[in-house]
C-alpha positions in Angstrom: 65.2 3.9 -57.4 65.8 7.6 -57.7 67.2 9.0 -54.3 66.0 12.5 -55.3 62.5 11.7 -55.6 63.0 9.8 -52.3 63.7 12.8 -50.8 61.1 15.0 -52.0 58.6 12.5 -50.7 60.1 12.7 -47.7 60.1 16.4 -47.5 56.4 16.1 -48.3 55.9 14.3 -45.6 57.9 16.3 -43.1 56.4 19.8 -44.3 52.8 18.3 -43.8 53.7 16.7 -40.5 54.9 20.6 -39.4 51.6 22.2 -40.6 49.5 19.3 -39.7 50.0 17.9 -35.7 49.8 14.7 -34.3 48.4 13.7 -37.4 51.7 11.4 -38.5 49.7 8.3 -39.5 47.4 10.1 -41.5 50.1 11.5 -43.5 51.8 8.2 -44.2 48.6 7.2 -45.8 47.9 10.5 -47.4 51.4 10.3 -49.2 50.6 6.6 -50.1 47.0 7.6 -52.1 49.0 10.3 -53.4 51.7 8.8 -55.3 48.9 6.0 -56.0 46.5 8.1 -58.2 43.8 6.7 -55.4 41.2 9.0 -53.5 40.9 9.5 -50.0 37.7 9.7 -47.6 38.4 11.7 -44.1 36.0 11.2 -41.5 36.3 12.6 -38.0 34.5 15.3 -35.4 35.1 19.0 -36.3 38.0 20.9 -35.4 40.4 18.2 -35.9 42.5 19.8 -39.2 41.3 17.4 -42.0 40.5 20.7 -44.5 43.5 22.2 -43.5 45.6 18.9 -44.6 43.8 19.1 -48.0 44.9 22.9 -48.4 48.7 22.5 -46.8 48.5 19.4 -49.7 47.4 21.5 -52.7 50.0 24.4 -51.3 52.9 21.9 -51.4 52.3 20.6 -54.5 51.4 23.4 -56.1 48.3 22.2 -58.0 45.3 23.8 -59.0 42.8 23.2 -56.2 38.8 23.2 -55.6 37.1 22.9 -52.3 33.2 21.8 -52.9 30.8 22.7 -49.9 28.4 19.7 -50.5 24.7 21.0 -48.6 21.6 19.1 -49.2 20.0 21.3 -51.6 23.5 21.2 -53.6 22.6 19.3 -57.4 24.6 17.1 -59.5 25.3 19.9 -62.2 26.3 22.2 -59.7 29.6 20.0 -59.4 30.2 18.6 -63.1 29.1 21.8 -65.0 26.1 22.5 -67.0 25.6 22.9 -70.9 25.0 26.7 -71.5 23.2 28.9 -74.2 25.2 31.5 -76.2 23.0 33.7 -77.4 26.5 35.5 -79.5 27.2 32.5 -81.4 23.9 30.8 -81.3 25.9 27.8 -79.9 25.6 25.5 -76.6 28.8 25.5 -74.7 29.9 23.7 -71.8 30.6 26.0 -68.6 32.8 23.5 -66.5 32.0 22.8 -62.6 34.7 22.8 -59.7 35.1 19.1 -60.6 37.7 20.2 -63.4 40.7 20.8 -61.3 43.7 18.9 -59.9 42.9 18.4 -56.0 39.5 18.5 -55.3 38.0 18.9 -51.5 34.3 17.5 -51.2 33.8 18.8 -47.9 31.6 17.2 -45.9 30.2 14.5 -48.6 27.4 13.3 -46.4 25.3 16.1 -46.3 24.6 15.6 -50.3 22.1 13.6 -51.3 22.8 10.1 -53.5 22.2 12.2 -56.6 24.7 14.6 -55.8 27.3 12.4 -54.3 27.3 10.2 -57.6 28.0 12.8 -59.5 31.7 12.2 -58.3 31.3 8.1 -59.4 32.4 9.1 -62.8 34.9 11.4 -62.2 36.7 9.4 -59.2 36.5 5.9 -61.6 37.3 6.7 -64.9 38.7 11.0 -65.0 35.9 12.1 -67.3 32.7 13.2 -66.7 29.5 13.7 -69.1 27.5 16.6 -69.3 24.2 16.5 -71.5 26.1 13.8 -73.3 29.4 14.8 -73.9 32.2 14.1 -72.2 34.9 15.6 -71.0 38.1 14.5 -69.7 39.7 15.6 -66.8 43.3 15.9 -65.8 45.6 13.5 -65.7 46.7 14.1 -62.2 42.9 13.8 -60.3 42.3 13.6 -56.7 39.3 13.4 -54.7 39.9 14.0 -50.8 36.1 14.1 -49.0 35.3 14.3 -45.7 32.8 13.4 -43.2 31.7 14.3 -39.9 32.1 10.8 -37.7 29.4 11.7 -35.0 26.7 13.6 -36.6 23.5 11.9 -37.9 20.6 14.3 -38.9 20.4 15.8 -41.9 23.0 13.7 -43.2 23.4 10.3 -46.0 25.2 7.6 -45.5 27.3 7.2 -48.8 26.1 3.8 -50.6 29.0 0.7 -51.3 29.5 1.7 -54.9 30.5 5.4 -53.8 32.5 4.1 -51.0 34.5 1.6 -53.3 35.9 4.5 -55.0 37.8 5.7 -52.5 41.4 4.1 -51.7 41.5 4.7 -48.2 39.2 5.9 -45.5 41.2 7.8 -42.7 40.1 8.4 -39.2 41.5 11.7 -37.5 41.6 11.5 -34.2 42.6 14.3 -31.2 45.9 14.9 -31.0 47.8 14.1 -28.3 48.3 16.9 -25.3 51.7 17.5 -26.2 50.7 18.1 -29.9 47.9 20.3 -29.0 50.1 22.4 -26.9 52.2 22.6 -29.4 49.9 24.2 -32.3 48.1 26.3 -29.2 51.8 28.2 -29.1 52.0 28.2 -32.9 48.2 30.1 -33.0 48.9 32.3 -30.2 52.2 33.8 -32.2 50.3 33.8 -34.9 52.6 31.5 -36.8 50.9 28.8 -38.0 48.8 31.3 -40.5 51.6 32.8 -41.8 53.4 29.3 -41.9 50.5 28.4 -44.4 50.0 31.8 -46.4 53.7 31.2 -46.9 54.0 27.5 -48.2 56.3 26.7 -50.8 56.1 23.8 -52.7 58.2 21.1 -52.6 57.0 18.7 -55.2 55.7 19.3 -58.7 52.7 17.3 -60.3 54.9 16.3 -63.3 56.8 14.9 -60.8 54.2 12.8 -59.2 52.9 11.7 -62.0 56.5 10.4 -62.7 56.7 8.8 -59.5 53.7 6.8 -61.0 55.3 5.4 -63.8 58.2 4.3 -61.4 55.6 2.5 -59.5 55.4 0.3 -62.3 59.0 -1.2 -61.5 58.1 -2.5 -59.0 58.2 -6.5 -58.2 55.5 -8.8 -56.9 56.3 -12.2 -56.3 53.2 -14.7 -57.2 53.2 -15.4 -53.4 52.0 -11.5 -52.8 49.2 -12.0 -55.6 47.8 -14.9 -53.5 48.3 -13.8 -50.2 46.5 -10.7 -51.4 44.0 -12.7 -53.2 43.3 -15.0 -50.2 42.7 -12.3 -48.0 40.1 -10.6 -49.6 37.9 -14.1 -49.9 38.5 -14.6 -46.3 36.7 -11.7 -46.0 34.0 -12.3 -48.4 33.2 -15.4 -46.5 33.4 -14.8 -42.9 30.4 -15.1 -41.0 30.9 -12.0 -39.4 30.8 -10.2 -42.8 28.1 -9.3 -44.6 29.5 -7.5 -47.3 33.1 -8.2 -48.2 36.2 -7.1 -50.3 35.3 -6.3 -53.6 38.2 -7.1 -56.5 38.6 -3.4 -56.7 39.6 -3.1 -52.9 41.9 -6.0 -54.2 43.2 -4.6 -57.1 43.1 -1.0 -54.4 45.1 -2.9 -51.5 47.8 -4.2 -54.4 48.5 -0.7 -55.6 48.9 1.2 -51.9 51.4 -2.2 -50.9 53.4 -1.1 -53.7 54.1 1.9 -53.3 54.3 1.7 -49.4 57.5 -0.6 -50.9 58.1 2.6 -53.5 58.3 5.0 -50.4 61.0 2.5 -48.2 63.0 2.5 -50.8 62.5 -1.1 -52.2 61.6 -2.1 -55.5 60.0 -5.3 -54.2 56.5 -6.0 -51.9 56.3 -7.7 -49.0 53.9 -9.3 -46.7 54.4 -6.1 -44.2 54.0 -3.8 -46.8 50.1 -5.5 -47.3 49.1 -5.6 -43.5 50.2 -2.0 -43.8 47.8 -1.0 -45.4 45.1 -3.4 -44.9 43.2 -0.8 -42.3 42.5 1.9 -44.2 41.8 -0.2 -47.4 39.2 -2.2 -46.0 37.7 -0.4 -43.2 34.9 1.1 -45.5 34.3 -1.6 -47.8 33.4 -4.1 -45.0 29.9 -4.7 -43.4 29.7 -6.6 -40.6 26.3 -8.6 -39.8 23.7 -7.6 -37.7 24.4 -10.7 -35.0 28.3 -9.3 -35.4 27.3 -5.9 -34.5 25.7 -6.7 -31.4 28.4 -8.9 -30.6 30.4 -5.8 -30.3 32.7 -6.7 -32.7 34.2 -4.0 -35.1 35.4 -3.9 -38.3 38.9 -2.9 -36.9 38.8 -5.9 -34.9 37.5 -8.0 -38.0 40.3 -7.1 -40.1 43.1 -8.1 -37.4 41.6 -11.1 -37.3 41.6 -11.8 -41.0 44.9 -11.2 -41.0 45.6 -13.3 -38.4 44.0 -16.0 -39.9 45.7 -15.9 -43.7 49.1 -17.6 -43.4 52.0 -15.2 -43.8 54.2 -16.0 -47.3 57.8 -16.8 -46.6 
């Protein structure tokens, strides 16, 4: 395990966590999709930081970054590009949308319709996308961090499963805590936080994250992890509370994030704590609970403690 990359995640981390208050769970998590080539949906009220993570994130790493206002009158070609006349050379050409970049921000997703939001399916799933019929790939390094306002209804639509599938993790940002508010209260009022981000220097390349990828691939998984992992996700396909469960992509998802949660530690093996680690954030968008469920007042949070209570632990 190479200490030095170790230590640049790790300084990652810490710069984000000084830009981005109260926020340190997030972070892990962000770090985690990061280094695991997944994408990331945000949802929580305004005001609570989640753009400015997304641009302190493209600062430190130095990557070429979009931020896509999605509105309801916003199309599908207005994200992927259009096919263009050239009246010079007689010749269609393909004038490329913001989705050809490294970090992409789809603010506010939800105020998109269906159309629009799929036209991020291909993009997120397979790093090409297909404009009149060609297609065109898209960088190796690709990530997709969308957010979503938590309270506000009208006007808005509900992302379908297939859309939600795609993302690794969904993250909930919460208020930060009084002393963490304080805090970034003193940093506006001496105007440092601005010039703290106008003046970010990166600390990790892409090249290097994308090497940090192929490290990932190093790592060990005992045939215990497979089937604890395995047994998890058709706990929750079957539980009466569920209506909709873990698909084998939130499997395949959960496997990837518990590796390099391991990768991050400094371990070069998984364990059972690295997969409850993540199991939140993996599953609480892919689950449905049932109408009876619902009125129970259950929640999926609860629902997922619960499934991992009731998979026995590997030893």
């Amino acid at each position: 395990m190479n200490s030095i990359n170790l230590n640049k995640i790790s300084n990652l981390q810490n710069k984000l966590n000084e830009y981005i208050l109260g926020q340190d769970k997030i972070i892990d998590f962000i770090t985690i999709s990061l280094i695991a080539g997944g994408h990331v949906l945000l949802e929580g009220v305004p005001g609570t930081a989640k753009t400015s993570l997304v641009k302190v994130l493209a600062r430190l790493l130095n990557a070429p970054f979009k931020r896509i206002q999605l509105t309801p009158d916003m199309l599908p070609s207005d994200i992927t590009g259009t096919s263009m006349y050239d009246f010079n050379t007689k010749n269609f050409h393909i004038h490329q949308g913001p989705i050809f970049s490294n970090l992409i921000l789809a603010d506010e997703i939800n105020r998109t319709p269906p159309k629009t939001q799929s036209a991020l399916l291909e993009a997120m799933e397979e790093r090409q996308v297909t404009i009149d019929g060609q297609t065109q790939p898209l960088s190796e390094f690709f990530m997709v961090i969308a957010t979503q306002n938590s309270i506000e209804f009208e006007g808005t639509y509900p992302l379908p499963e297939a859309q939600l599938d795609r993302f690794m993790f969904k993250l909930n940002f919460n208020y930060p805590d009084e002393l963490n508010e304080i805090a970034m209260l003193k940093l506006w009022q001496n105007s440092r936080q601005k010039k703290l981000i106008q003046n970010i220097e990166p600390v990790i390349s892409i090249d290097e994250i994308l090497e940090l990828r192929q490290e990932l691939t190093k790592i060990t998984i005992d045939d215990t992890i497979y089937e604890y992992l395995v047994k998890l996700s058709n706990v929750s396909r079957n539980s009466s509370s569920v209506f909709l469960g873990a698909s084998p992509r939130a499997t395949l998802n959960w496997l990837i994030a518990a590796k390099t949660t391991a990768f991050i530690q400094g371990r070069d093996f998984v364990t059972p704590d690295d997969v409850k680690f993540v199991a939140q954030p993996i599953l609480e968008h892919r689950l449905i609970l049932n109408p009876e469920s619902e009125l129970e007042g259950n929640t999926i949070s609860q629902i997922i403690n619960l499934l991992l209570e009731q998979v026995k632990v590997p030893r």
